[in-house]
C-alpha positions as a Markdown table, in Angstrom:
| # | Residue | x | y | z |
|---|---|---|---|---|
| 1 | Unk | 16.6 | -15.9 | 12.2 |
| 2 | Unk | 18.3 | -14.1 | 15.0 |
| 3 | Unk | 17.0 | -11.5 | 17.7 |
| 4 | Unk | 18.3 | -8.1 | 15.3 |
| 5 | Unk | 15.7 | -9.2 | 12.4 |
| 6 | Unk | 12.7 | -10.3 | 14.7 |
| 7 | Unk | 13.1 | -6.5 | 16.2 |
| 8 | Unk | 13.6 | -5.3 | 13.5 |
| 9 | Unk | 10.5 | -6.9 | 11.6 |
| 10 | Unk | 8.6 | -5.4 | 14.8 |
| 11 | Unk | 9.6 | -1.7 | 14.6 |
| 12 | Unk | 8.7 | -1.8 | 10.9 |
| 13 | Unk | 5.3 | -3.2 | 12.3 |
| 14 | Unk | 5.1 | -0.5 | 14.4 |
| 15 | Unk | 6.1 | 1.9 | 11.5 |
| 16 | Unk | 3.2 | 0.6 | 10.0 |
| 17 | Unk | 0.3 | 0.8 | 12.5 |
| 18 | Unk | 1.5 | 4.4 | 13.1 |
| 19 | Unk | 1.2 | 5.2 | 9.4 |
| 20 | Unk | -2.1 | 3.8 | 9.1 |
| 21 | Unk | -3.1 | 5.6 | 11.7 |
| 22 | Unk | -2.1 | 9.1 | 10.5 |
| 23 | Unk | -3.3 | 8.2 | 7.4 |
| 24 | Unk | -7.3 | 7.7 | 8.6 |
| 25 | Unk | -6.6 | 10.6 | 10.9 |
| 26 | Unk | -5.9 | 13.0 | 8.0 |
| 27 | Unk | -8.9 | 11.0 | 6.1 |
| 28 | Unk | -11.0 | 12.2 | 8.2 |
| 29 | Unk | -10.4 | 16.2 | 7.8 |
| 30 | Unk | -9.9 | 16.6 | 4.2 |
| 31 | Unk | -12.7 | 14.0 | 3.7 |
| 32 | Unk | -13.7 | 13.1 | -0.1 |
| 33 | Unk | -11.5 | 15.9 | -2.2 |
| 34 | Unk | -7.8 | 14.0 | -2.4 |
| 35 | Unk | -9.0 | 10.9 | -1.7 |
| 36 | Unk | -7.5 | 9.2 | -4.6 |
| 37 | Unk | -4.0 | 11.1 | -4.0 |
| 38 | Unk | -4.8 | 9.6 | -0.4 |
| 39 | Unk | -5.0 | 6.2 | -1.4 |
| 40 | Unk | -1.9 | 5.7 | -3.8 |
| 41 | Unk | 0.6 | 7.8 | -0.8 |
| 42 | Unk | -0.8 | 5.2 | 1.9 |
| 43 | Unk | 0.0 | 2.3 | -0.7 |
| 44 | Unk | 3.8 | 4.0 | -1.8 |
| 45 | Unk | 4.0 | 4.5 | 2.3 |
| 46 | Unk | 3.0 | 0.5 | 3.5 |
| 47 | Unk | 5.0 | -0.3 | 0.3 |
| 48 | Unk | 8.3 | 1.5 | 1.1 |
| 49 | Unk | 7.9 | 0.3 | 5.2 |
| 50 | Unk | 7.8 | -3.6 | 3.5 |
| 51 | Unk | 11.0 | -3.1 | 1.3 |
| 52 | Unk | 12.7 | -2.3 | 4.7 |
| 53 | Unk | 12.4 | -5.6 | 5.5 |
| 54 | Unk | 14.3 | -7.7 | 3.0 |
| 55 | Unk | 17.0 | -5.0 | 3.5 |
| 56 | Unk | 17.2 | -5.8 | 6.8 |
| 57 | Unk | 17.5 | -9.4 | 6.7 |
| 58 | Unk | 20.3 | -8.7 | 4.1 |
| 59 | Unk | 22.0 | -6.4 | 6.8 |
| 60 | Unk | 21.4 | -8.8 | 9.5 |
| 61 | Unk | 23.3 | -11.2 | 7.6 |
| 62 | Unk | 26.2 | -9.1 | 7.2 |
| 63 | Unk | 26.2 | -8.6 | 10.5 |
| 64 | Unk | 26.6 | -11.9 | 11.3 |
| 65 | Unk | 29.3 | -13.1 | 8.7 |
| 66 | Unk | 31.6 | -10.2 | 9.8 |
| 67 | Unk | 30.8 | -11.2 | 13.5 |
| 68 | Unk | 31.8 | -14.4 | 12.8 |
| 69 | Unk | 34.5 | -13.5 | 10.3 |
| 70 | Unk | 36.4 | -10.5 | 11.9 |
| 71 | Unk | 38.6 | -11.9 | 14.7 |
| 72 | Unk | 39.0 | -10.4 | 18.5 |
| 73 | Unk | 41.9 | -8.4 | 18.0 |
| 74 | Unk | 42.3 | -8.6 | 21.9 |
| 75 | Unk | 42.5 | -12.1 | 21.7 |
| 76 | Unk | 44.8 | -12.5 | 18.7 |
| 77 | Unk | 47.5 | -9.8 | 19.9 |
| 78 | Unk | 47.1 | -9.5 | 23.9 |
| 79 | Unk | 49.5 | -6.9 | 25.4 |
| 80 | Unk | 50.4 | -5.4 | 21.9 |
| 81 | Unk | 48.8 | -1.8 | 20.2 |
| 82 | Unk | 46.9 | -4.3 | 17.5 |
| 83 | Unk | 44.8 | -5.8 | 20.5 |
| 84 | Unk | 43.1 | -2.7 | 21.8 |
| 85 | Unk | 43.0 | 1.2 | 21.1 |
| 86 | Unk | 45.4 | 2.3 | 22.9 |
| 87 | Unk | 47.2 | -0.4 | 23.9 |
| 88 | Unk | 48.5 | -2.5 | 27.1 |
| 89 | Unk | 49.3 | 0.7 | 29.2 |
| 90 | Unk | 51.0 | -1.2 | 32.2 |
| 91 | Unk | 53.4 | -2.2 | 29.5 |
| 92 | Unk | 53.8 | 1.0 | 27.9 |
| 93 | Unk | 53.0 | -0.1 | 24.7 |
């Protein structure tokens, strides 16, 4: 595990508490008529904030690979246009 998916997991934490908490906030007001209704949107909700999870680690992953993959232009091709943006400017390049 790496630090991106352990913040990650904690946002989506987060996400959660906060959804939990608007959803016995609005509990409260409209009390017993869409209680049902209620019930199954807090489920889809928590549901939906878990999938983001193994999404994550998938993207995580990616990150990593091409991290390790993609090579440091500036390194492979120093003083040329392929090793930065814009080039080696004190060479005019």
């Amino acid at each position: 595990m790496n630090m991106t998916m352990v913040i990650y997991t904690l946002f989506v934490l987060v996400e959660m508490i906060l959804h939990l908490i608007r959803h016995f906030r609005y509990q409260k007001a409209e009390g017993e008529t869409l209680m049902h209704a209620q019930k199954m949107d807090i489920r889809l909700t928590l549901l939906m904030d878990l999938l983001q999870l193994p999404l994550s680690l998938i993207f995580t992953r990616f990150l990593n690979l091409f991290s390790a993959v993609i090579l440091v232009f500036g390194e492979a091709y120093p003083n040329q246009l392929a090793g930065s943006y814009a080039g080696d400017r004190r060479h005019g390049t």
